[in-house]
N, C-alpha and C positions, 0 to 999 in steps of 0.2 A: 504494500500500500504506500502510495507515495514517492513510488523510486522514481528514479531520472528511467526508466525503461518505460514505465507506462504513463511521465509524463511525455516523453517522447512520443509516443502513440497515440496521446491523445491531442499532440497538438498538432500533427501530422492530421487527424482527423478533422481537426478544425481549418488547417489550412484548407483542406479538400471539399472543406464543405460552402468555402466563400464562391458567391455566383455574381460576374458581375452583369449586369442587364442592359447594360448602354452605357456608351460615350460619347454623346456628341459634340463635333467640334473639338475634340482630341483635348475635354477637358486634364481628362486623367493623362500620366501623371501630373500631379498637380508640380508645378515647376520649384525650384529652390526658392528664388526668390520671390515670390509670392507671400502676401501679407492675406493669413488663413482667420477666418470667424469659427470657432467650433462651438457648435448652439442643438437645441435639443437636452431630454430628460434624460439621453443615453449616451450623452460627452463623455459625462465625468465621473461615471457610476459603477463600482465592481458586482455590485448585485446583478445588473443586465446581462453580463457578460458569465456568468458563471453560472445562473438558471438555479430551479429549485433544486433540492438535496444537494448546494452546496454550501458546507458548512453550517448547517441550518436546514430546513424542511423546506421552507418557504424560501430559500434563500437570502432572507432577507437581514441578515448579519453579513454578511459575503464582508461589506466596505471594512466590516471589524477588523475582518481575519487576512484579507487579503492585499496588504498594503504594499508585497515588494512585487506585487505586480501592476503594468500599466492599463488604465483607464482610456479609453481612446483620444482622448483630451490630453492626456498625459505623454501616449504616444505620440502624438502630429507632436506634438512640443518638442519631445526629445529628436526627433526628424527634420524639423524644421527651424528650430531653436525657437525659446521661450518669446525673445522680440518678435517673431513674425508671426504669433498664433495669439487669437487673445479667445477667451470662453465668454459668453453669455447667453445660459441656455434657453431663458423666455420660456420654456414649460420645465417643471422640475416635478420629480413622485415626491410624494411623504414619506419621509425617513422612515425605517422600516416597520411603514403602512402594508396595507392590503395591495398586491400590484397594481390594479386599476387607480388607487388612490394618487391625484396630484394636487400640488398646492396649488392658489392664485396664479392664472399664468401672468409674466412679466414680458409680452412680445414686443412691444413698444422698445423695450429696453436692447433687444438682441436686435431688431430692425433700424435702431441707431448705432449699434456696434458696427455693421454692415458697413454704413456709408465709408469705414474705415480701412476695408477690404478690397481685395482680389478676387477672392474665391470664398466659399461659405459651404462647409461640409456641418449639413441637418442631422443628426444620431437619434434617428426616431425609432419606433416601436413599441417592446414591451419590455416588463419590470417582469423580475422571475416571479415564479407560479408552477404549484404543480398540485395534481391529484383534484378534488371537488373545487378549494378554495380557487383555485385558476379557472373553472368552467367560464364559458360565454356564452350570451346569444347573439351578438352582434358581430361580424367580420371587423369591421372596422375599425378606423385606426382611433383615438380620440379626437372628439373636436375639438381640442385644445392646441394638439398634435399636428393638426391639418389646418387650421388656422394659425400656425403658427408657419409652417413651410408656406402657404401662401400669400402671407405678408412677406416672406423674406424672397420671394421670386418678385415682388412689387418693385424692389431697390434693381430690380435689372440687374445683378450681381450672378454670374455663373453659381449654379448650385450644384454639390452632390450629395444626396442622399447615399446614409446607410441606414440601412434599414436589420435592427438587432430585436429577433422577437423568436419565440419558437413557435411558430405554427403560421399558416398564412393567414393575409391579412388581408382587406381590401385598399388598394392606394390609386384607385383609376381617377379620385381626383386631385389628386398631387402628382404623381407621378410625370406626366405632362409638362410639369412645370420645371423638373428637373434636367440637368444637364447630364448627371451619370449620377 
């Protein structure tokens, strides 16, 4: 449990499992020089990335336990260095709330971050979940969510979406809006 052998395996699994869906305009790679916006409830968060039964049932202790590894906010940062990346994610979850739970979103706030960018990478989706407590009835992504990528397509600013969530979701109305 734990070795470097079936971490290895499992992040081979993870690399294999990224699908990219489009590039237009040969957004990606996103270039060096490039002054990055990293926005969304799934920048800056170990919960989203490590799903339920880690560390936790619900996952939702993950940010506890998981700190010597990178948050994808944390990664562009270390890739593109700290001055060229700034966070503001305009929708945030409730610390470890129920997954669906977010606070007040703050888009106004990441839609003026923007005007300070090149490029704008959205980290949307879901918060871990697993077993009943994770059920749905809705495909959908949040309105919070979708309002929030759609003000940031408003500033004209190339976007890409990542999109970090276990199970599909529906994004036919954002999706559109993105560049990759």
């Amino acid at each position: 449990f734990a070795s470097k052998e079936f971490a290895d395996v499992s992040r081979q699994a993870a690399v294999e499992s990224m699908v990219l869906l489009k590039n237009d305009d040969n957004i990606l790679p996103i270039k060096k020089d490039m002054k990055i916006l990293v926005t969304g409830p799934n920048a800056n968060s170990m919960r989203c990335l490590n799903g339920g039964w880690s560390y936790t049932w619900q996952g939702h202790l993950a940010d506890r336990f998981a700190g010597k590894y990178n948050t994808i906010y944390e990664a562009i940062s270390n890739e593109f260095g700290k001055d060229n990346v700034s966070l503001e994610q305009g929708v945030t979850y409730v610390p470890e709330g129920n997954y669906y739970e977010e606070n007040v979103p703050e888009i106004e706030k990441a839609v003026e971050a923007a005007k300070n960018v090149d490029v704008i990478v959205a980290c949307i989706g879901e918060n871990s979940y697993c077993e009943t407590p994770g059920n749905l009835s809705d495909l959908s992504l949040s309105a919070n969510q979708r309002d929030l990528v759609k003000a940031l397509a408003q500033t004209g600013k190339p976007m890409v979406l990542i999109l970090n969530e276990g199970r599909p979701r529906i994004i036919n109305d954002i999706e559109p809006l993105a560049d990759a």
